[in-house]
ChimeraX commands (.cxc) that place a marker at each C-alpha (Angstrom):
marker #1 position 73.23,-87.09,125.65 radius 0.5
marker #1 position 76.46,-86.39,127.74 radius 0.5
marker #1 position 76.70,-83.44,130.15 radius 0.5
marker #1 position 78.83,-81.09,129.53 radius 0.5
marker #1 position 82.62,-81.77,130.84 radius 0.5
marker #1 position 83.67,-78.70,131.73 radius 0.5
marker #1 position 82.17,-77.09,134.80 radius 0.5
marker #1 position 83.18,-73.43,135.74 radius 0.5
marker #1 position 82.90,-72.46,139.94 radius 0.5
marker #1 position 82.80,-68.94,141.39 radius 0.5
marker #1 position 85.55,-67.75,143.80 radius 0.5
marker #1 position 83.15,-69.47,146.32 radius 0.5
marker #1 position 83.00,-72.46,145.28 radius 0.5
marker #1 position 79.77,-72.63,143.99 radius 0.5
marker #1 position 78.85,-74.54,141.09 radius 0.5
marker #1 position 77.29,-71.83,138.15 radius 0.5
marker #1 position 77.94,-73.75,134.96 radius 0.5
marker #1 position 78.92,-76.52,132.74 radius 0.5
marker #1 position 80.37,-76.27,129.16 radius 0.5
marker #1 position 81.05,-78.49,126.47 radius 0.5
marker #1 position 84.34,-76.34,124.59 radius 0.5
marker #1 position 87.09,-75.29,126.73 radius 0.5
marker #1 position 87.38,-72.23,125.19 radius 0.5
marker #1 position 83.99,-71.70,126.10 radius 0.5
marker #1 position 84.44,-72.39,129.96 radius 0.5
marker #1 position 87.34,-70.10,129.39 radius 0.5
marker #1 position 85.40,-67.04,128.24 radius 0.5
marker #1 position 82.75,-67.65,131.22 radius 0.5
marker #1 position 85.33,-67.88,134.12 radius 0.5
marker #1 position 86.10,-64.23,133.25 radius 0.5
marker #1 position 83.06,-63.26,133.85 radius 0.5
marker #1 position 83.17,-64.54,137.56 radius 0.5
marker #1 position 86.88,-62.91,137.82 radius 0.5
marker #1 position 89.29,-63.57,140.41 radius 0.5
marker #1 position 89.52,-67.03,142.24 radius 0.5
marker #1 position 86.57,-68.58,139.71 radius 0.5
marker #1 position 87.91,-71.72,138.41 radius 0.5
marker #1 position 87.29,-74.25,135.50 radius 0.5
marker #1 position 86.98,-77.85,136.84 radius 0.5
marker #1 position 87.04,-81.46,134.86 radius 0.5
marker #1 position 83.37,-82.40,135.75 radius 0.5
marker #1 position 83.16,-81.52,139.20 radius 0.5
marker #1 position 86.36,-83.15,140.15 radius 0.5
marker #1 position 90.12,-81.56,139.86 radius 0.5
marker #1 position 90.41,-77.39,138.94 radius 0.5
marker #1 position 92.58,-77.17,135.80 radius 0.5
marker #1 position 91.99,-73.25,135.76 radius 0.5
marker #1 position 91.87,-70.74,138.15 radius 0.5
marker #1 position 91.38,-67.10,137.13 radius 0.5
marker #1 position 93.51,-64.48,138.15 radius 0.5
marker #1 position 96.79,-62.76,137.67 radius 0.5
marker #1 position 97.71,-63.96,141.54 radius 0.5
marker #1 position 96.90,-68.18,140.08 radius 0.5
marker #1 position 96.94,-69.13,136.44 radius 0.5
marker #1 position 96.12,-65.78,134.37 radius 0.5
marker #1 position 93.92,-64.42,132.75 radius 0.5
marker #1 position 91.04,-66.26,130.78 radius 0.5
marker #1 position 90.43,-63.57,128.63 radius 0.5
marker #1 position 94.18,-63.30,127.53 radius 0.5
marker #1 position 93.50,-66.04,124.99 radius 0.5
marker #1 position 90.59,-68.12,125.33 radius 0.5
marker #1 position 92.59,-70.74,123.27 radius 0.5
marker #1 position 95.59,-70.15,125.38 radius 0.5
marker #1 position 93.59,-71.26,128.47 radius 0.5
marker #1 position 92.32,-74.22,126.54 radius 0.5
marker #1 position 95.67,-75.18,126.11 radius 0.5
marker #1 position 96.31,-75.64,129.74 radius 0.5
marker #1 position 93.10,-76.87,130.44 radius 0.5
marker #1 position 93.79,-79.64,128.42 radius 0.5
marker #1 position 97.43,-80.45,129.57 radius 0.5
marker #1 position 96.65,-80.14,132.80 radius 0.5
marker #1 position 94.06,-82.62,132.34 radius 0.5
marker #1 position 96.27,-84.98,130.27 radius 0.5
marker #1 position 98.55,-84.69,133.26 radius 0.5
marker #1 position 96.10,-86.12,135.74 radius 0.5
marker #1 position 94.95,-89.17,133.39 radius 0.5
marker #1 position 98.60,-89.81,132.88 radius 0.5
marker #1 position 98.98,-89.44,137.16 radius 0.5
marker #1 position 95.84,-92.03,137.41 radius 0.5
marker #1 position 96.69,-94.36,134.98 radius 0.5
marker #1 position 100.44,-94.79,136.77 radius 0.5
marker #1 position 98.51,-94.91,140.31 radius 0.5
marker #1 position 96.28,-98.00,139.20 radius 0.5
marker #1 position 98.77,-99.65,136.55 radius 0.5
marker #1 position 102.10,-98.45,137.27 radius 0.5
marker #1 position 105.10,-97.09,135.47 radius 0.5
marker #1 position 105.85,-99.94,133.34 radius 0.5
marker #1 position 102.21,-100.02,132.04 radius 0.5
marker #1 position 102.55,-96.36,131.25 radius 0.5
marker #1 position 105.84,-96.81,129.45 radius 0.5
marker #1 position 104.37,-99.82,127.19 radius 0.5
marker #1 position 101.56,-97.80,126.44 radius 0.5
marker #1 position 102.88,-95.27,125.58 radius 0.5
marker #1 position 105.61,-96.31,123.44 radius 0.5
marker #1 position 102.18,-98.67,121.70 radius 0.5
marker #1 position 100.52,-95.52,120.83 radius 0.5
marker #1 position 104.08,-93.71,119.60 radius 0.5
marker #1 position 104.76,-96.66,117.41 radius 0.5
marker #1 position 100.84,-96.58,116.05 radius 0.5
marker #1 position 101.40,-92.56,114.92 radius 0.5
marker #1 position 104.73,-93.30,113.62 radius 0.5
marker #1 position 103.37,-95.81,111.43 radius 0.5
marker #1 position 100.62,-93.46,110.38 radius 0.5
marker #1 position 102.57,-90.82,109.84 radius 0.5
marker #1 position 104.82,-92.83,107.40 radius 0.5
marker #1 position 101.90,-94.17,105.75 radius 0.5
marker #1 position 100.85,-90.74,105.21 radius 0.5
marker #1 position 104.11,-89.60,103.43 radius 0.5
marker #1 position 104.02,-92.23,101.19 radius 0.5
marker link #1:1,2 radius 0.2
marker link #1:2,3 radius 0.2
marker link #1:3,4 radius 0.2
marker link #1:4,5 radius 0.2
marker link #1:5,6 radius 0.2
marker link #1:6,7 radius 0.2
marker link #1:7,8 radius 0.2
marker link #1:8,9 radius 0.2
marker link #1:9,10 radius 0.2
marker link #1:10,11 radius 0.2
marker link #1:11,12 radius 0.2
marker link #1:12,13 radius 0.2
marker link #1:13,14 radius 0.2
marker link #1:14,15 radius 0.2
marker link #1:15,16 radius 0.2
marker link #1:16,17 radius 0.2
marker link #1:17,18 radius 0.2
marker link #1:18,19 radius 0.2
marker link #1:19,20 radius 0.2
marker link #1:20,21 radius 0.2
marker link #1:21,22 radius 0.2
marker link #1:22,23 radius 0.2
marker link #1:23,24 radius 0.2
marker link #1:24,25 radius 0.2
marker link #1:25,26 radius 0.2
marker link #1:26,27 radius 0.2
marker link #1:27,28 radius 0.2
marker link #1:28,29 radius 0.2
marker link #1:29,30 radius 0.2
marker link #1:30,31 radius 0.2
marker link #1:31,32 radius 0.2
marker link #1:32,33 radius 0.2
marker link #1:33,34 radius 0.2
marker link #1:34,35 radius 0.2
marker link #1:35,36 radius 0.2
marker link #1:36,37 radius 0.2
marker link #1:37,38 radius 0.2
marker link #1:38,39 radius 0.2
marker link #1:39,40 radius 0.2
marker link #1:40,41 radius 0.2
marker link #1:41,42 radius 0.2
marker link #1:42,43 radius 0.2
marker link #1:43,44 radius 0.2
marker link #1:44,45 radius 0.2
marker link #1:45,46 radius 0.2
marker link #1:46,47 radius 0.2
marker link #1:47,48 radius 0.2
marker link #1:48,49 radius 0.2
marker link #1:49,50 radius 0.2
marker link #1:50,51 radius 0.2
marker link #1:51,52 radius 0.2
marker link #1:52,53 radius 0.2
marker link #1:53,54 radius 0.2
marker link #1:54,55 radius 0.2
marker link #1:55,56 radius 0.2
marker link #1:56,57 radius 0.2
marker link #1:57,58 radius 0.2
marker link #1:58,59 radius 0.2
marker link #1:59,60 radius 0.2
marker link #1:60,61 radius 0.2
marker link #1:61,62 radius 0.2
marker link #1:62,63 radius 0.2
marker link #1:63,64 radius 0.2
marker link #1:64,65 radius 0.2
marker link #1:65,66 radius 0.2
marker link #1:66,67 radius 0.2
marker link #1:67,68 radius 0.2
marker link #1:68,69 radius 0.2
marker link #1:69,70 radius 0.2
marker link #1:70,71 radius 0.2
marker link #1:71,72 radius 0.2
marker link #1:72,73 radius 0.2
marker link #1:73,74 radius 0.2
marker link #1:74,75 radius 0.2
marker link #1:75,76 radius 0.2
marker link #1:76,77 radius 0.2
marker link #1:77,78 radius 0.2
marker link #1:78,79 radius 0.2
marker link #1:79,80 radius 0.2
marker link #1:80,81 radius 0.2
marker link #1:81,82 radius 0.2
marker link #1:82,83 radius 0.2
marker link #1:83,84 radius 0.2
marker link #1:84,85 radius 0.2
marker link #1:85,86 radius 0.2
marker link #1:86,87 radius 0.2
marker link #1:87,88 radius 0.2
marker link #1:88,89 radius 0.2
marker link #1:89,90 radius 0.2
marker link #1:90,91 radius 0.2
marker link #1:91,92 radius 0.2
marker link #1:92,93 radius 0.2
marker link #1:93,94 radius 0.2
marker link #1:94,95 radius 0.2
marker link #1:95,96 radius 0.2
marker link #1:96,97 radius 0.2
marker link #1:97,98 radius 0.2
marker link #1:98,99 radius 0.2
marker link #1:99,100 radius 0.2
marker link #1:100,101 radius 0.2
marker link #1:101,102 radius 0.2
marker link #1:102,103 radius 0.2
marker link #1:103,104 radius 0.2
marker link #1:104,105 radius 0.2
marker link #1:105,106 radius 0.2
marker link #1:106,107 radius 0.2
marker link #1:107,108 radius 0.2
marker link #1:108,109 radius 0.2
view
C-alpha cells in the first residue's frame, strides 16, 4: 500500500501528518494555523496557511486543492524541462493534446 502523498508541517517545520485527499490535508493545515504548510511527500510546500502566504485553508477546502494541485503540476512540468528540455516538453505535450482531441471527437460522435 502507498503512503499517503500529501504531508502537512507545523509553522515549525515539524512533520505531524500525511494525507491521501488534498482537500483533506487542506482541512488539517487549519488546524495548525499560521505558517503550517502542505508539502508533496516531504519534498516542495505547495500550501502555506495564512492570510500573510497563500490564504486560508478553510476558505474552500476545494479551493486549496486547486492550488495544491497546480502548483504541483507546475513543478513536474519544471522537472521534466530540467532533465529533457523544452523541445521534449513541447512534443509531449502537443502528443497528449492531440490524444484528448481525438477523444473528445470520438466522444461527440
Amino acid at each position: 500500500m502507498a503512503a499517503p502523498r500529501f504531508k502537512v508541517y507545523d509553522s515549525d517545520g515539524k512533520y505531524q501528518a500525511a494525507c491521501k485527499h488534498a482537500e483533506d490535508a487542506a482541512n488539517l493545515v487549519t488546524v495548525y494555523g499560521d505558517g503550517a504548510t502542505i508539502r508533496d511527500g516531504h519534498g516542495p510546500i505547495v500550501w502555506r496557511e495564512g492570510p500573510n502566504h497563500d490564504g486560508c485553508g478553510s476558505d474552500s477546502y476545494d479551493g486549496t486543492a486547486n492550488v495544491v494541485w497546480e502548483r504541483i503540476h507546475t513543478n513536474q512540468l519544471c522537472n521534466y524541462t530540467k532533465t529533457y528540455g523544452a523541445a521534449a516538453l513541447k512534443a509531449a505535450l502537443s502528443e497528449e493534446l492531440a490524444a484528448r482531441a481525438a477523444v473528445q471527437r470520438e466522444e461527440e460522435a
